[in-house]
Steps between C-alpha positions, in 0.01 A plus 500: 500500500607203748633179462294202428575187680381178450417156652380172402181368718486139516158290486309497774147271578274771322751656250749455248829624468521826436797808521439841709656829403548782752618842510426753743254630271262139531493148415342255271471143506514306128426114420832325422532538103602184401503565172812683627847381679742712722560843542246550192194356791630788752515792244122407405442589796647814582405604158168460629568703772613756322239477260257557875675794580510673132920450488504405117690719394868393567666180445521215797843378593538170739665262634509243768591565877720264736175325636338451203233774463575745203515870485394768219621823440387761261753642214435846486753568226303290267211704470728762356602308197 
């Protein structure tokens, strides 16, 4: 598994906000949620990812970088509980 990181996307002429998350493995683009707020808008999105790449079965742990974007990592040791 890789790292997830993410980024938020601001509005352009033809789209709304939205928030990309990458790993080596891809990328996927979501709509802002703004149903949401904070880190809980970036790990929608690399739970998405995850979801894309068939990574459900370990637990996502984030947090934000220095320049804003946010990164997710996978606990392994959860899935042994």
């Amino acid at each position: 598994m890789q790292a997830i990181q993410t980024k938020y996307l601001s509005a352009t002429n033809t789209k709304g906000s939205r928030i990309k998350a990458t790993c080596a493995a891809g990328s996927i683009t979501i709509s802002y949620p703004s149903e949401l707020s904070g880190q809980a808008v970036h790990r929608s999105a690399a739970e998405a990812l995850a979801l894309k790449l068939g990574w459900t079965e370990h637990k996502l742990l984030g947090g934000c970088l220095p320049n804003g974007d946010y990164c997710f990592i996978f606990d392994n040791a959860w899935a042994k509980e």
